[in-house]
N, C-alpha and C positions, 0 to 999 in steps of 0.2 A: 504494500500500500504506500509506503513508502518513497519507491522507488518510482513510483507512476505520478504520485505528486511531485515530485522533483523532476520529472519528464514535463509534464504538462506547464509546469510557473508557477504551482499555487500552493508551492511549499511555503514559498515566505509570508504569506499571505496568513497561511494554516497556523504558523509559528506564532505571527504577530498576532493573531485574534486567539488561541489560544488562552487559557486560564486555571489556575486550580479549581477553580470556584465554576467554571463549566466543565471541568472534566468526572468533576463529582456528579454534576449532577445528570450528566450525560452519560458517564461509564460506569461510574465505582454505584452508584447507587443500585441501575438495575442487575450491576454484575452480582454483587452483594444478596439480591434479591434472585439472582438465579441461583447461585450458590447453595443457597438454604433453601429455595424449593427442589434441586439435587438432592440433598441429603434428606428431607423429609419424604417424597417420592420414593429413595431408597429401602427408609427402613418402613412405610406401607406394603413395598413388592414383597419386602421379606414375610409380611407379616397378615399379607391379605392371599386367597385364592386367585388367582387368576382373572378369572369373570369380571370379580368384585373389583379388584383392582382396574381393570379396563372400561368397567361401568362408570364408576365414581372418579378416573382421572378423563373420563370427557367433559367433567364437570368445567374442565380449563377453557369451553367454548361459550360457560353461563358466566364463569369470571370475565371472560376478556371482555364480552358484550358489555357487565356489570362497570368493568372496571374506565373504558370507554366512556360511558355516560359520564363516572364519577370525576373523570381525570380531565376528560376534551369534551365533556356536553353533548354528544354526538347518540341521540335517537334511535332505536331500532322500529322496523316496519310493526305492523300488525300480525303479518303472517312470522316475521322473525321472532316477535315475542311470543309466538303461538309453539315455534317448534324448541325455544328455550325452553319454557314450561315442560313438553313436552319431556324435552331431556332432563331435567331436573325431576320428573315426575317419575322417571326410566330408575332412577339412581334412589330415590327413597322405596321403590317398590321393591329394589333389586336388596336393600338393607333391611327390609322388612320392618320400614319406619311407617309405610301405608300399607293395608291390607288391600288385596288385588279381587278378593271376594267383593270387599266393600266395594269394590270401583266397579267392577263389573254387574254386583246385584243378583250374580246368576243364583250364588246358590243360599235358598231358604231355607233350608234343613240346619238344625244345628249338629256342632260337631262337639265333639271332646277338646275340653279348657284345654287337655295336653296336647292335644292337637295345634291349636294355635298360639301354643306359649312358646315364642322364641327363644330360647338361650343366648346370650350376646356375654360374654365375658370383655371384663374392662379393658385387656390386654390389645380385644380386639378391636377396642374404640380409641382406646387411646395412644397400639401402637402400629395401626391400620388405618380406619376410617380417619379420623382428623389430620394427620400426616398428609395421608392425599388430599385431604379436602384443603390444607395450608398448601402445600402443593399447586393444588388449580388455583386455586387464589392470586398466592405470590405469581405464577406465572403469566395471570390477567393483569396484574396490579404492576408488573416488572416491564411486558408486552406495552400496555398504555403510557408508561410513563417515556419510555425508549419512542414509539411513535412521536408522542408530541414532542419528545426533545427534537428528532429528527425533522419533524413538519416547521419546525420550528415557532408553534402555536405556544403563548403566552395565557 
């Protein structure tokens, strides 16, 4: 990158408007933020299924959208915010935060309490589920902040 700035003329340029004070907030910030959404990611893979893990890290396309809004103002359609939901709704049914009976209505019969009493161990929430979900997050939150530095929207 370097070496093409220095071809082109607009190394001096690069040098001169450089700063610490925009390179934080342009590099070190989201790098930092990707960082630690690495290591939380990590120890979710280790600690989630497969499935569960590739459910709840799409969640990174409800943070980006989220984080967009929060960071640059920037609106999603009706239909986008229809298949956010959507996806967000994929990922609590998939955790068995909502029940798929209830949504569907289909079945009026009841069943056995044991039946729908999940087991959720702490381990799995707190060295799994929230890992990824800081995970999509930092990645929305890291993603937004890197655009608008880029776009260079104030």
């Amino acid at each position: 990158a370097g070496s093409m700035l220095l071809m082109s003329g607009g190394g001096k340029a690069a040098i001169q408007s450089w700063s610490v004070t925009s390179w934080i907030s342009v590099a070190l910030v989201p790098a930092g933020l990707y960082c630690i959404q690495n290591l939380s990611a990590l120890l979710a893979c280790q600690n989630l299924d497969a499935v569960t893990y590739n459910v709840l890290n799409q969640t990174k396309t409800l943070s980006a959208a989220l984080c967009c809004y929060l960071v640059m103002g920037r609106k999603q359609s009706k239909m986008q915010i229809v298949a956010l939901l959507l996806l967000l709704l994929s990922a609590l049914v998939l955790e068995k935060i909502v029940n798929l009976d209830f949504l569907l209505s289909a079945s009026s019969e009841e069943e056995d309490a044991s039946d729908k009493t999940v087991e959720v161990s702490s381990k799995h929430l707190t060295h799994g589920v929230a890992p990824v979900l800081l995970a999509s997050f930092l990645s929305g939150l890291a993603g937004a902040l890197s655009q608008k530095n880029l776009q260079g929207s104030n």
